[in-house]
N, C-alpha and C positions, 0 to 999 in steps of 0.2 A: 171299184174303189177299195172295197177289203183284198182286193189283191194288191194294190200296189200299199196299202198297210203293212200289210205282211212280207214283204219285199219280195224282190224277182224271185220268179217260178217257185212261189209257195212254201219258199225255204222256211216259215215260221221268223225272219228276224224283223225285227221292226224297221221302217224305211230311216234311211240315217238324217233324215229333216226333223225325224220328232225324237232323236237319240238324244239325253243326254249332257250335254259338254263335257269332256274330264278336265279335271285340275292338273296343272303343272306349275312345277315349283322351279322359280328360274335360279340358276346356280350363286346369285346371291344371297337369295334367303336360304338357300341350302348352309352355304358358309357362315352366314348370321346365325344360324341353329348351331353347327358343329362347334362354333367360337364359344357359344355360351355355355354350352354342356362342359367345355373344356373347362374354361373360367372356374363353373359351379366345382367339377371335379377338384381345381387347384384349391379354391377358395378352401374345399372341406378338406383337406389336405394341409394345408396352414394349419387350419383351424385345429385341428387332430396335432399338431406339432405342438405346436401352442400348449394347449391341453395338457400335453406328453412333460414338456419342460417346467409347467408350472405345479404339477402333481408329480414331477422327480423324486427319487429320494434316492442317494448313493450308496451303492454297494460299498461300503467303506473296510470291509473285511473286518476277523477278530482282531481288535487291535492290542485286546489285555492278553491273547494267546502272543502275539510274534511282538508286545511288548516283553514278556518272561523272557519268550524264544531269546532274542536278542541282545537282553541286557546283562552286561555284568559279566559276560563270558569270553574276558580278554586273556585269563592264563592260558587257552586253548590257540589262541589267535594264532597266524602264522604268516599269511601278507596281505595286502589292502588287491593284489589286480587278481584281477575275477571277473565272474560277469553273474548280476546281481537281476533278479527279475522284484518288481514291484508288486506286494501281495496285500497291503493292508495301507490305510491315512487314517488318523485321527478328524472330528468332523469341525476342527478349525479351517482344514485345507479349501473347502468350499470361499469361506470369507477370503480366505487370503487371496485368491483368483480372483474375485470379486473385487478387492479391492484395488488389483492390479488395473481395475478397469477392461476386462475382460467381459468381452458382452455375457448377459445371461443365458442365451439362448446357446452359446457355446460352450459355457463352464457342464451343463452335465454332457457333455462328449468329451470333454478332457477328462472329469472324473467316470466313466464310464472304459475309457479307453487304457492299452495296455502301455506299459510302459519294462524300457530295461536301462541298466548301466553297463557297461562296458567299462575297466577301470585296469589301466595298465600304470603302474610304479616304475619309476628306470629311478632307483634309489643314488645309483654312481652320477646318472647326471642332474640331479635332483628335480626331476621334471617326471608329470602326472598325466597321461591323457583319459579322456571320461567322453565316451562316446554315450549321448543319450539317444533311444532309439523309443520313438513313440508310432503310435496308429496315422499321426500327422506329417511327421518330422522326424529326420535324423541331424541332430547336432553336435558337432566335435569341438573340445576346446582343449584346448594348451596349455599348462603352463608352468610354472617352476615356482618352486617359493620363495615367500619372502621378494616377488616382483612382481609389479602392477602388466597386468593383462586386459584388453578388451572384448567381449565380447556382443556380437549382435542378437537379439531376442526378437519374435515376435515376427509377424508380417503386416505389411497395409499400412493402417492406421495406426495399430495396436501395436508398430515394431520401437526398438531403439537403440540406444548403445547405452552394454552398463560397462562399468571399470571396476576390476578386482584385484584383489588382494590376496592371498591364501598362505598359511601357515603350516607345519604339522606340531601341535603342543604335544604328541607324545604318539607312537609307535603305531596307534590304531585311533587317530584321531587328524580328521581334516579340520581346519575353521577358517572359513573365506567371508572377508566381508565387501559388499558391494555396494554401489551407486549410481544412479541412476541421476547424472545434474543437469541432464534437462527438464526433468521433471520435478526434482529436489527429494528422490529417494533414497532408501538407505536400505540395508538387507545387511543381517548376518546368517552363515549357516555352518552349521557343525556335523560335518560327516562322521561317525561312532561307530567304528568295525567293530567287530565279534567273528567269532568262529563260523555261526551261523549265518552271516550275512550284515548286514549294516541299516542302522536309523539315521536319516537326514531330518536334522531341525532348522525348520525354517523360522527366522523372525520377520518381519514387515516393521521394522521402527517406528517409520509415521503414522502408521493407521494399530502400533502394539498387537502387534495379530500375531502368534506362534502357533506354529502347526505341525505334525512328526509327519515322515513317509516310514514305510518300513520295506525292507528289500532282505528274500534272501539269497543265499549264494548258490550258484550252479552246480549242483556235485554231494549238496550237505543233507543228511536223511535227517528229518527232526529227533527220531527215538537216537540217533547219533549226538546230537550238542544234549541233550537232556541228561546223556547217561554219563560223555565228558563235563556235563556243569556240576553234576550229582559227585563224580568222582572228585573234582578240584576243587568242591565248596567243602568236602569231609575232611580233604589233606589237609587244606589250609586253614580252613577257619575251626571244624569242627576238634577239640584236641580234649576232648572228654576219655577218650581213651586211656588220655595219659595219667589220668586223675585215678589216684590209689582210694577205694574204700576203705572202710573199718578191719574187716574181715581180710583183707588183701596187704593191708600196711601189719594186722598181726599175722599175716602169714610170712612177711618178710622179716618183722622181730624177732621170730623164733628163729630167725638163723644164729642167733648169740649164743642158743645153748647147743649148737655144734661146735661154736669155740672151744 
């Protein structure tokens, strides 16, 4: 009887009548396991997204450096097409997205995300192209002044058609204004070159929202427009130079006793 316990010929292993049973896991509790582990994975993954977008805060860049950079330095200027990288928004730009009805989950990847201009002038046949190049999107428009133009925005839900207008009020100034009437909007925006590159002001009319971008230009060293703002603001404005002293107007009196 202890031999056949200990199974044939004394090998020490137990007879397989008193072994035991093992577990098996049939392959659909296998997949009911791997589905949930995934699920929980994805779930924490939202979750962490979530998290991410509602503790945002944008990089908004200096915007009282490349507002100096930028302003005011139109005697240097020399043409509007260029290609313009995006380096700084003021922190209206968030609302203004926002109000476009741009989901929230998406507005910190657009302010997050790079952006550029592309801007060719054909002055002879008074027509503009502005190619925008984003992390999403590349968009070209068209158009000439002083004529109404269409363009498409947006995708999905969020897409539309606005209609515009654009003008140039002076040598280094764009001003387009737009609409949007299926929805009953309105938009004006005023492009403002400089040497350095150019600010775009946007307005939101229905929802009063203004907001700057700032861009500068490809090729432009900042210690370069500083040292041409520096030089153009002494020619022209500063003229203390020309202002005789005390000492200076009797050094020129005394020329009557060489008469």
């Amino acid at each position: 009887m202890a031999r056949d316990l200990l199974g044939p010929e004394g090998t020490g292993l137990l007879n397989p009548i008193l072994e035991k049973p093992r577990r098996t896991w049939s392959k659909t509790k296998i997949c009911c396991i791997v589905c949930a582990v995934l699920v929980l994975l994805l779930l924490i993954g939202i979750g962490g997204f979530f998290i991410y977008i509602s503790t945002y805060k944008a990089d908004t860049g200096d915007v009282d450096k490349w507002e100096d950079f930028l302003a005011g330095d139109t005697a240097n200027f020399e043409t509007m097409t260029g290609s313009y990288e995006l380096v700084a928004f003021d922190d209206h730009y968030q609302s203004y997205l926002e109000a476009m009805g741009i989901p929230f989950f998406v507005v910190p990847l657009i302010l997050s995300g790079k952006e550029r201009l592309n801007i060719t002038v054909d002055e002879a046949a008074n027509e503009v192209t502005i190619i925008t190049i984003t992390d999403w999107m590349t968009r070209t428009s068209n158009f000439k002044f002083g004529e109404m133009f269409e363009m498409q925005y947006g995708k999905g839900s969020m897409s539309g058609l606005m209609y515009n207008i654009c003008e140039q009020p002076s040598k280094t100034e764009i001003f387009c204004k737009s609409e949007e009437r299926e929805k009953g909007w309105e938009f004006e925006s005023l492009l403002a070159f400089s040497y350095g590159g150019l600010v775009n002001k946007r307005s939101f009319l229905n929802s009063n929202i203004v907001t700057k971008k700032y861009y500068k230009k490809d090729g432009v060293d900042t210690q370069d427009v500083r040292f041409k703002k520096a030089t153009t603001v002494a020619s022209v404005e500063d003229h203390s130079w020309l202002e005789f002293n005390d000492s200076e107007e009797d050094w020129l009196n005394s020329d009557d006793d060489w008469k």
